[in-house]
Structure formats: structure tokens, C-alpha cells
Residue, then its C-alpha position, 0 to 999 in steps of 0.5 A: x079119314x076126315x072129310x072137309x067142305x070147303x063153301x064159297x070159293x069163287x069161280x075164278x079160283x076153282x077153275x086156277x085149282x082145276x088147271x092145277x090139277x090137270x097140269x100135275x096129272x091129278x084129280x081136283x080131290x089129289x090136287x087140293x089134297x096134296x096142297x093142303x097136307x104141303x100146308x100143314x106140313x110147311x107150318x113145323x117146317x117153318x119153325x123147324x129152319x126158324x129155330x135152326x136159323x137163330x141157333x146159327x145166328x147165336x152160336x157162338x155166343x155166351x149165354x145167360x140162364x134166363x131165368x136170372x133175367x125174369x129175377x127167379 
């Protein structure tokens, strides 16, 4: 596995982080872990119910080719 350093966060968010932590019953390494594997994960996710949404929104209607659009 990789490591990553993460520099200069405040003091503020470290101890949000810590208490997140404690309040999930994990060790600050488990906690930020596990929100940024959430993180990567939301990213296809997002578009993943993106394109899902817009294939509901267009379903039913007729659709060019788009290439006759672009005039090729």
C-alpha cells in the first residue's frame, strides 16, 4: 500500500477529525482512511447516478445521431 502526507492542517480540524474518530470507534489512520476511500469512491458514483438521471430525463425521446450535428 501507498502512504500520503498530508501538511498544514489546522489545529482546529485535526481535533473535528480526532472526534470523528473516537465517535466511529476508530483510530485517526481507520477514520481518514475511510473518508477518503468514501471520497474516491463518490467521485464514479456521482457520475455513475449522473448519467443514470439524464437517461431517465431523455428516455423517451427520439434521438439524432450526433455526428449529423457536428456535420461529419
Amino acid at each position: 500500500m501507498s502512504n500520503i502526507l498530508i501538511r498544514d492542517l489546522s489545529t482546529e480540524t485535526i481535533k473535528q477529525l480526532k472526534a470523528r474518530a473516537h465517535r466511529s470507534g476508530r483510530s485517526m489512520q481507520s477514520e481518514l482512511k475511510s473518508i477518503l476511500e468514501g471520497a474516491a469512491r463518490m467521485e464514479s458514483l456521482d457520475a455513475t447516478l449522473l448519467s443514470a438521471r439524464i437517461r431517465r430525463m431523455l428516455g423517451n425521446r427520439e434521438h439524432t445521431d450526433s455526428s449529423d450535428l457536428m456535420g461529419t
